[in-house]
C-alpha positions in Angstrom: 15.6 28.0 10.6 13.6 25.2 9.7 14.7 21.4 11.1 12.6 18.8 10.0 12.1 15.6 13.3 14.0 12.9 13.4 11.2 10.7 12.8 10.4 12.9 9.9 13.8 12.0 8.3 13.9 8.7 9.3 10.5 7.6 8.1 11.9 9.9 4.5 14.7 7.6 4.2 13.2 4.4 5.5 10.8 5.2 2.3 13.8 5.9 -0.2 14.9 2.1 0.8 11.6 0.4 0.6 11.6 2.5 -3.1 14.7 0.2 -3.3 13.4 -2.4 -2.6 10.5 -2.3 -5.2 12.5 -1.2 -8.0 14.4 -4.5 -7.7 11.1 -6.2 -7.2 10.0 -5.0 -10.9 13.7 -5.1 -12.0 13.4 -9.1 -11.2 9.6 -8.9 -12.7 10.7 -7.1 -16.1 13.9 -9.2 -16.5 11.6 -12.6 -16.1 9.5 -11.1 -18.4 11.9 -10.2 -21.2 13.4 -13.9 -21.1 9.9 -15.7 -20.6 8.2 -16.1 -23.8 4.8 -16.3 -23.7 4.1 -13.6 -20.5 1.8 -14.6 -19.1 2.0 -18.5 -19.6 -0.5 -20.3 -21.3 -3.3 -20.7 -18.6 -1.9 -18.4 -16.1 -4.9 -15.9 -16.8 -5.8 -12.9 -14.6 -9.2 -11.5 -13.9 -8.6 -7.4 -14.4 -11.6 -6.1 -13.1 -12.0 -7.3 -9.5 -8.4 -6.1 -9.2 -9.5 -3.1 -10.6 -12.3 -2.6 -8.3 -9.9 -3.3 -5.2 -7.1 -0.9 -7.2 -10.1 2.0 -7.0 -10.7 1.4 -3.1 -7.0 1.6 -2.5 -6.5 4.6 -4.1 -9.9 6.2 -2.5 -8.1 5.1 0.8 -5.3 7.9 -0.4 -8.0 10.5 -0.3 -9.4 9.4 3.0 -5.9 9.1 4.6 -5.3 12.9 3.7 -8.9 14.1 4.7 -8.3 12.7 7.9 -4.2 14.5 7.8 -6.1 17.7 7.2 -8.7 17.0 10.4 -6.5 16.7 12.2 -4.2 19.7 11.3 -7.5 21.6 12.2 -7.6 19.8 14.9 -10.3 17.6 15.3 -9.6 14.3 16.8 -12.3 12.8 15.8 -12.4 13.6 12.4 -8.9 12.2 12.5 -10.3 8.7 13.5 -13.3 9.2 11.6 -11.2 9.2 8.1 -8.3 7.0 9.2 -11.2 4.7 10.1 -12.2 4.7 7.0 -9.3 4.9 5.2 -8.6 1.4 7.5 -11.5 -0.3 6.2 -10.7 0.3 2.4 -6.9 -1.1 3.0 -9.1 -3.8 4.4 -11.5 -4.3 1.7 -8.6 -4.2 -0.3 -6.6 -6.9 1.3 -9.3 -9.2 1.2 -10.4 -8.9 -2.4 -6.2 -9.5 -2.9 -7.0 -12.7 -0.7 -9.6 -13.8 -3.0 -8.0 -13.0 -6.1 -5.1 -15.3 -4.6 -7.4 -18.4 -4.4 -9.2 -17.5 -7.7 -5.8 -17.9 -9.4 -5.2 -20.7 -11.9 -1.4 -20.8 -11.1 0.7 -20.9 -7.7 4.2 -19.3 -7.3 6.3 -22.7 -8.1 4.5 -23.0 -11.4 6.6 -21.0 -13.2 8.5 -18.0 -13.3 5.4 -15.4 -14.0 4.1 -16.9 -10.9 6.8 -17.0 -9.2 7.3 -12.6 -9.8 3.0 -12.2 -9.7 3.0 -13.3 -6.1 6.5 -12.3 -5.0 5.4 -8.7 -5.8 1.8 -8.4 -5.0 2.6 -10.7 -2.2 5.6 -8.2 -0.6 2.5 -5.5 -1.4 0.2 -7.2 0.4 2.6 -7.3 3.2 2.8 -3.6 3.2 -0.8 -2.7 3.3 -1.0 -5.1 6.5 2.1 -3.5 7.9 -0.2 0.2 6.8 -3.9 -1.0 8.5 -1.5 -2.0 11.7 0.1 1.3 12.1 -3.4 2.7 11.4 -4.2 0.8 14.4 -1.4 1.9 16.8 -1.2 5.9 15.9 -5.0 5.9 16.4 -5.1 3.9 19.7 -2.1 6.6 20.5 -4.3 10.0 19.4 -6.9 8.2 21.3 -5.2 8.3 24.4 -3.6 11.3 24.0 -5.1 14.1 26.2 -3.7 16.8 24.2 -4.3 16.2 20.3 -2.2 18.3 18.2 1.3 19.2 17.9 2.8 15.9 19.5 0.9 13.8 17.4 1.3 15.4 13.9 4.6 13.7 12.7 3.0 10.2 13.6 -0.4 11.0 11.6 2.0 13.0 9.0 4.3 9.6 8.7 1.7 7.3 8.8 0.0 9.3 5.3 3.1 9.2 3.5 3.6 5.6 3.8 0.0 5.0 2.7 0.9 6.9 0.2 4.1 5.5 -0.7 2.2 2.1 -0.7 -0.3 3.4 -2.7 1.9 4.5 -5.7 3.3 1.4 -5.6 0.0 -0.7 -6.4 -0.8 1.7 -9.3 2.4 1.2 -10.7 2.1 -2.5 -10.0 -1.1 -3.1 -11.2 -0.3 -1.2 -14.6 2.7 -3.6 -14.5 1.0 -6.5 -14.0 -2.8 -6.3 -15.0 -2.4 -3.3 -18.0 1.1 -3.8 -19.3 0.6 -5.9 -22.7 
């Protein structure tokens, strides 16, 4: 009979509350939004494509996060850090075109209430990714020193993809929210 690990579970409903936790996020975003007339203020303007292109690398970083999982179900420890590597630098790339996109922006989050939900969102997102490229950082510094890769370290590297994932989803849904959304 089939048990999943502890971690396993925890990490599953750790998830389901930081689900939770976004769903308010946009339930606070969408209830501004249908009491704010206009959305977006006059002059709070966004620039879609740069987000765009930083929306792209994250969600490339999703295919690189899972071509490292499947290295290193075959195995290969290196291949492991190899993709995780550079599933690391797009979360980076990533984080710093958000950064730039932050200091491009014509409005602050005490202007109003669309700025107050843009960067309460996209800033608790932002968050996330850094709390991702950190545990990036610590599970391969851990498969690193590990002298036996494999079955010990597959729920960390398993975890650690679900919750890039997880933050993953939540930018696309975000940035159709945000950016697409009319």
């Amino acid at each position: 009979m089939y048990r999943p690990k502890l971690l396993q579970v925890g990490v599953i409903v750790w998830l389901a509350s930081e689900l939770m936790f976004f769903s308010g996020l946009f339930a606070a975003y969408f209830s501004l939004r249908s009491a704010t007339r206009p959305w977006p203020p006059k002059g709070d303007v966004l620039d879609v494509p740069p987000v765009l292109v930083a929306t792209i690398l994250l969600v490339l970083s999703s295919f690189t996060m899972q071509y490292g999982v499947h290295r290193a179900i075959k195995g290969s420890k290196w291949g492991f850090i190899g993709w995780t590597a550079m599933t690391f630098v797009l979360g980076a790339l990533f984080e710093g075109m958000q950064i730039s996109d932050y200091l491009g922006r014509p409005f602050s989050i005490s202007k109003d209430a669309y700025g107050s939900a843009f960067y309460t969102l996209t800033g608790f997102h932002f968050l996330h990714v850094a709390g991702g490229l950190i545990a990036m950082i610590i599970v391969g510094v851990r498969v690193l020193r590990s002298p036996r890769f494999g079955h010990r370290t597959m729920p960390a590297i398993e975890m650690l993809s679900y919750y890039w994932h997880f933050v993953d989803v939540v930018w696309v849904a975000m940035f159709l929210t945000i950016f697409v959304l009319k």
